[in-house]
C-alpha positions in Angstrom: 25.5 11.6 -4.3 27.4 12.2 -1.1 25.9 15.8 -0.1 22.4 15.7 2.6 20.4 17.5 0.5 16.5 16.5 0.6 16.2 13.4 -1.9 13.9 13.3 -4.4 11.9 10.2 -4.3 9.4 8.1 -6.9 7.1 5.6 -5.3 5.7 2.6 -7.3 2.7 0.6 -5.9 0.5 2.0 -3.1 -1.2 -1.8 -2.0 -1.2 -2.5 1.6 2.5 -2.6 2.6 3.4 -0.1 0.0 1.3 2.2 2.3 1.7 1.0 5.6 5.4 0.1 5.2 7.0 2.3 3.2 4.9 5.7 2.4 3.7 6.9 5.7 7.4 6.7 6.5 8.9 8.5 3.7 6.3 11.4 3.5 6.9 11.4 7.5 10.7 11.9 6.8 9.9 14.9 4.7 12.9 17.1 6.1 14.6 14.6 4.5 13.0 13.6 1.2 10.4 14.7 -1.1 8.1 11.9 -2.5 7.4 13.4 -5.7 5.1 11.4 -8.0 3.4 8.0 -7.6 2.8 5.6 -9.8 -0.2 2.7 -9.4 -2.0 1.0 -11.6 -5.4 1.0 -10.2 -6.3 4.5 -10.8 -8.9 5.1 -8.0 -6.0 4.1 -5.1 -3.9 6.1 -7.5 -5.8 9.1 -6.7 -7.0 8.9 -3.3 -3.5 7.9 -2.0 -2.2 10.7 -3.9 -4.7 13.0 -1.8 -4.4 11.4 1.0 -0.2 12.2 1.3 -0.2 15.4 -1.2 1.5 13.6 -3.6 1.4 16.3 -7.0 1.9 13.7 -9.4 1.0 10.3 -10.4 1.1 7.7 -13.2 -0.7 4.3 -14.4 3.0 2.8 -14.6 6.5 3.1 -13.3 7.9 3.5 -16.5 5.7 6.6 -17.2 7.1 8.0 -13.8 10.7 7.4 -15.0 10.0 9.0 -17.9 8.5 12.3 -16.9 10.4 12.8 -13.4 14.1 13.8 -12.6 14.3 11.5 -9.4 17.6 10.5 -7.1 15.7 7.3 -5.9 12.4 5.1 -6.3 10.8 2.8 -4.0 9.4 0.1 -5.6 6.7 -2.2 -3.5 5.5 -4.7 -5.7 4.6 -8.8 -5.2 8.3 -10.3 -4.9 7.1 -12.9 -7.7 6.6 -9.9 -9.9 10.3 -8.9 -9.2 12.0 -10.4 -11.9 10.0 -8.5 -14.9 10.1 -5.2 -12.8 13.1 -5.0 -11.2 15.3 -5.0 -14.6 13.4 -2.7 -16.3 13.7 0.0 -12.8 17.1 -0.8 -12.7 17.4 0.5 -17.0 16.7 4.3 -15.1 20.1 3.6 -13.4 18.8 5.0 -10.2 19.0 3.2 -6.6 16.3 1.3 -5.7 14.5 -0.5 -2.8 12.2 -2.8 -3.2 10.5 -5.2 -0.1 12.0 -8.9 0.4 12.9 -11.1 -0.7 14.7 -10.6 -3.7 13.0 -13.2 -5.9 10.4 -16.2 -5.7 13.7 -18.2 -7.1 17.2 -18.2 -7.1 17.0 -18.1 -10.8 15.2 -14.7 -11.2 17.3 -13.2 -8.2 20.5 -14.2 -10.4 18.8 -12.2 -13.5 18.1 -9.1 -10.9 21.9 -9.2 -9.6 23.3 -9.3 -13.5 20.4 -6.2 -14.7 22.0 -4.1 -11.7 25.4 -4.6 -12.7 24.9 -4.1 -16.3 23.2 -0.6 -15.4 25.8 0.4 -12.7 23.1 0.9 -9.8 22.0 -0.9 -6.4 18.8 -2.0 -4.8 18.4 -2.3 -1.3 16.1 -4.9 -0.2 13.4 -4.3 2.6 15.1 -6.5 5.7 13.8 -4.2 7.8 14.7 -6.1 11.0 18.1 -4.7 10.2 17.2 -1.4 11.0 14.9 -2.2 14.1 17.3 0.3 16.5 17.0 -3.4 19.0 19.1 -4.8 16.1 21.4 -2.0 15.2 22.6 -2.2 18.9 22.6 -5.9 19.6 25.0 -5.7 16.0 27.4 -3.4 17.8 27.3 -5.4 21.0 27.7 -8.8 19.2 30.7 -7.7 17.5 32.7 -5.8 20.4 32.0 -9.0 22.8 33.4 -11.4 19.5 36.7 -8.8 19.3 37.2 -8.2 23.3 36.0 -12.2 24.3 34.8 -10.6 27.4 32.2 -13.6 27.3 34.1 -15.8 25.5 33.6 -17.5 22.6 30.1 -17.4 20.1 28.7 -20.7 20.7 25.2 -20.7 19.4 22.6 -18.2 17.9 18.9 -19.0 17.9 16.0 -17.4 16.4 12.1 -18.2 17.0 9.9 -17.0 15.1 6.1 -18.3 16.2 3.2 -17.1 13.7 1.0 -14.1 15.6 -0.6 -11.2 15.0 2.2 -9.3 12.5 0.1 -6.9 11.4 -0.8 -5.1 15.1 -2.9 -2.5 13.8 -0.5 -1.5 11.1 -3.1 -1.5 8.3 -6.3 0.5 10.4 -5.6 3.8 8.3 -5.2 2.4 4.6 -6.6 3.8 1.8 -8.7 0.7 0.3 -9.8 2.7 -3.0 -13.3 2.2 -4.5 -12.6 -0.6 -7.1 -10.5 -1.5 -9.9 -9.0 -4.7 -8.8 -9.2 -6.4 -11.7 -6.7 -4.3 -13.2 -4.0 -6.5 -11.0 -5.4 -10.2 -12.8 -3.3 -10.3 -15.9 0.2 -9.2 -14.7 2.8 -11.0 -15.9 4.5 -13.3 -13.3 7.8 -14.7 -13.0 8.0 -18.2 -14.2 8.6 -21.6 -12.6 12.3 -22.3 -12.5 13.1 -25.2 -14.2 14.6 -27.2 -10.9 11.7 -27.1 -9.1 8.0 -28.1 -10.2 4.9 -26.4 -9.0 4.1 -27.7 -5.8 7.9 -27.5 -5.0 7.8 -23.7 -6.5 4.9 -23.2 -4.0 6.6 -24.4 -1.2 9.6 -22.2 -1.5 7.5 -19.2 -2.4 5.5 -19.5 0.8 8.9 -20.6 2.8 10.9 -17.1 1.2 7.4 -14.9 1.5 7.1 -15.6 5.5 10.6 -17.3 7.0 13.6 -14.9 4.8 13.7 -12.3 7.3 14.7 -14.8 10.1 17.5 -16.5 7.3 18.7 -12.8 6.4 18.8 -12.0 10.4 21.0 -15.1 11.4 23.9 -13.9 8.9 23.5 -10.3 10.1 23.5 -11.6 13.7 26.6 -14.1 13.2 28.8 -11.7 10.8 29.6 -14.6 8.4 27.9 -16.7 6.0 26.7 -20.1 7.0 25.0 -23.6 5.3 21.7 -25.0 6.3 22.6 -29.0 8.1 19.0 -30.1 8.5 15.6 -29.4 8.0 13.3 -30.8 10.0 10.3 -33.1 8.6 7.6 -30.7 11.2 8.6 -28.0 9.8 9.5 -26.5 13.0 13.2 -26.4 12.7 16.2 -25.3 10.5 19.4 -25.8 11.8 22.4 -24.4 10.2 26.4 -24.2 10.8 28.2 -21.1 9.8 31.2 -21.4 8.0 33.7 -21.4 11.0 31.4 -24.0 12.7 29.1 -22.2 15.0 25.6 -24.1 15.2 22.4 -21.9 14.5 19.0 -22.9 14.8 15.3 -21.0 13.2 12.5 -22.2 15.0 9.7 -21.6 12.4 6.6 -22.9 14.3 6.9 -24.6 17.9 3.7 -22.9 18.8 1.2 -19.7 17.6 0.0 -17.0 19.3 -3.5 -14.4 18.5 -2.7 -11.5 19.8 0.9 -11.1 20.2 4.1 -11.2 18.5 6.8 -12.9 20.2 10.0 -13.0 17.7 13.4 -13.6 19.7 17.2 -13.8 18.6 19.4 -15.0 20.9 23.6 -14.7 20.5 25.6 -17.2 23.1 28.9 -16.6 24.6 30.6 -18.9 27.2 29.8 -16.6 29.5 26.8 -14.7 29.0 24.0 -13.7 25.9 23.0 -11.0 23.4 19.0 -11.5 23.0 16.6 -9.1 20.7 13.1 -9.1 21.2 11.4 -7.6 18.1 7.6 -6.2 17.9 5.3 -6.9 15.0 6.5 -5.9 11.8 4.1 -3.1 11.0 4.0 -2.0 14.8 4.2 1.9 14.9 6.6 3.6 16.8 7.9 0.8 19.0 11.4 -0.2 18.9 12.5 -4.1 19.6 14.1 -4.7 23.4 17.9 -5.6 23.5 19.0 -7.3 26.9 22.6 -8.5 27.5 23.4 -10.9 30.3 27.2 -11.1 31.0 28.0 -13.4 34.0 32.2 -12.9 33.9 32.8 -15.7 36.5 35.4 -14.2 37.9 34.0 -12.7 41.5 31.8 -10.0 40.2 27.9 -10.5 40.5 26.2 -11.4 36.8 24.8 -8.6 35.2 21.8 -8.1 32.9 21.5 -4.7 30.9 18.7 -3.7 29.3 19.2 -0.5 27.2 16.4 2.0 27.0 16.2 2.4 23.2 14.4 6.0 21.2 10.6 5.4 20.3 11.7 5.1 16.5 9.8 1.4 14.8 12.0 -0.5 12.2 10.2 0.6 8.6 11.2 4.4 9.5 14.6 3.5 10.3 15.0 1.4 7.5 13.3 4.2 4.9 16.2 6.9 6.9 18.4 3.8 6.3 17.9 4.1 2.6 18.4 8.0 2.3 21.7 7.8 3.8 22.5 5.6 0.9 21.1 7.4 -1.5 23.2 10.3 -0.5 26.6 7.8 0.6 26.5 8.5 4.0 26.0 4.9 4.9 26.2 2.0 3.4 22.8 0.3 2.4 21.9 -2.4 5.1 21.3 -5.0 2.6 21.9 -5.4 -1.1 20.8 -7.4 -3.7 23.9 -9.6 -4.2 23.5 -10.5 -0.4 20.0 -10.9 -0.6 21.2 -13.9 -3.4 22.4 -15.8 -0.8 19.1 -15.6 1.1 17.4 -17.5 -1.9 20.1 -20.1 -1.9 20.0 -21.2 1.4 16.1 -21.3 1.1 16.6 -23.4 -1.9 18.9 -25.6 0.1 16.3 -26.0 3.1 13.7 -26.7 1.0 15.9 -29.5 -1.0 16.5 -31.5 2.3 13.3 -30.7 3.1 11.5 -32.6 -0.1 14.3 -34.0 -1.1 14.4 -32.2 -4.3 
């Protein structure tokens, strides 16, 4: 598809972040896509989330949607350890997808996702949607023109801190809770245990790839090349990584908490000067990260520190227009699935100098 026509769009799963994070911004993009039927197994949030957005149709399962609609895309939001048993069967519809991150709870079942995609000739585009946070988009640009022009230098280092806070910041006030029916979600089928890891190991990555992939997905975005974790800390506080033409990188997972704030930082060092993105919660509405750029040229001039004003636009809608514009090839998808491989890998490698296994 290559023309900007309105998109028509099936949505599977309307839980907490498949409201909050993905619906409220595809039915607010409606001059640029139609969210035509939902599908959601608990039938009373089927129906009052249907209401709720005007939604005309709805389903007990994806594969009845796929079925019954003529779509050009579905958004799937669905526990990531569900992904593997999902993901393949979507992907059979030979549609593009998006689904949240990461791409699996192993490397094993993201290897079967990447093989169902290319047998079916589709993509899925995986929800890193610190990617799309306008903060990010810009500091990209930057980060690249200052690695071409060496204005600053050389890249010497890139850290990201990410303390645990309050990432929710009001994002979930206005959900639709539904009247029941929970027990409809006790007997779905889960991915299994991958054979190199056992249980507790298996938990350990699971919770490691469920809170810390966005920060290992942001550091290869941020340094433009892939890179190999070096050490991972006993605390748990630090991973410190090399990319693969040398430059040291450090994610700083927990050197303190806060309760009422979010204070996520990425910071890209030159010789001379520093690229640093502040984002906002993840489910903040309608609040763009900050972008400031210090560049002290040493050559006479007075130091200078920029701080672009940025649009009112929050990270989930950009990364929901991000996804129409691949639908219709316009622009490329901001992360794919085969890319999103690599994120389970390194997490697999932290967590094997981590436990030693």
């Amino acid at each position: 598809m290559t023309n900007s026509k309105r998109i028509k769009v099936g949505f599977i799963g309307a839980g907490n972040m498949g409201q909050a994070a993905h619906l409220r911004n595809y039915i607010g993009l409606s001059a640029e896509c139609e969210v035509v039927a939902l599908a959601e197994l608990r039938g009373d949030l089927r129906k009052e989330v249907a209401a709720r957005y005007g939604i005309a149709r709805t389903y007990e399962s994806g594969a009845q949607l796929l079925e019954a609609e003529q779509l050009d895309a579905v958004v799937a939001a669905q526990p990531f350890w569900r992904h593997g048993v999902l993901l393949p069967e979507l992907a059979k519809a030979k549609l593009p997808l998006f689904s949240e991150k990461p791409l699996a709870a192993s490397v094993q079942t993201g290897e079967k996702i990447v093989k169902s995609l290319e047998e079916n000739g589709t993509w899925l585009m995986l929800g890193y949607h610190k990617r799309s946070d306008l903060a990010t988009e810009y500091a990209k640009k930057e980060i690249a023109a200052l690695k071409q022009s060496e204005e600053l230098g050389k890249l010497r280092y890139i850290r990201i801190t990410m303390p645990p806070g309050d990432w929710v910041a009001g994002g979930f006030n206005d959900l639709v809770e539904g009247s029941g029916n929970r027990e409809a979600l006790k007997n779905l089928e889960s991915d299994p245990v991958p054979p190199d890891m056992e249980a507790s190991v298996y938990a350990e990555y699971g919770a490691f790839v469920n809170y810390y992939i966005h920060q290992v997905n942001l550091l290869r975005f941020l340094l433009g090349e892939s890179y190999k974790v070096s050490y991972a800390d006993p605390a748990k506080v630090l991973l410190v990584a090399h990319s693969l033409s040398g430059i040291p990188c450090t994610i700083e997972m927990q050197p303190y908490s806060t309760t009422l704030d979010w204070q996520e930082t990425a910071l890209v060092a030159f010789d001379k000067g520093y690229v640093k993105v502040t984002l906002p919660s993840p489910l903040a509405y309608n609040r763009p990260g900050q972008v400031e750029i210090f560049k002290d040229s040493n050559n006479g001039e007075a130091p200078r520190l920029i701080q672009p004003q940025l649009p009112w636009v929050h990270a989930m809608r950009n990364q929901a227009l991000n996804f129409i514009k691949a639908v219709r090839g316009e622009a490329p998808a901001p992360c794919l699935a085969p890319e999103a491989l690599e994120d389970l890998k390194i997490a697999r490698e932290y967590i094997r100098l981590l436990k030693g296994v």
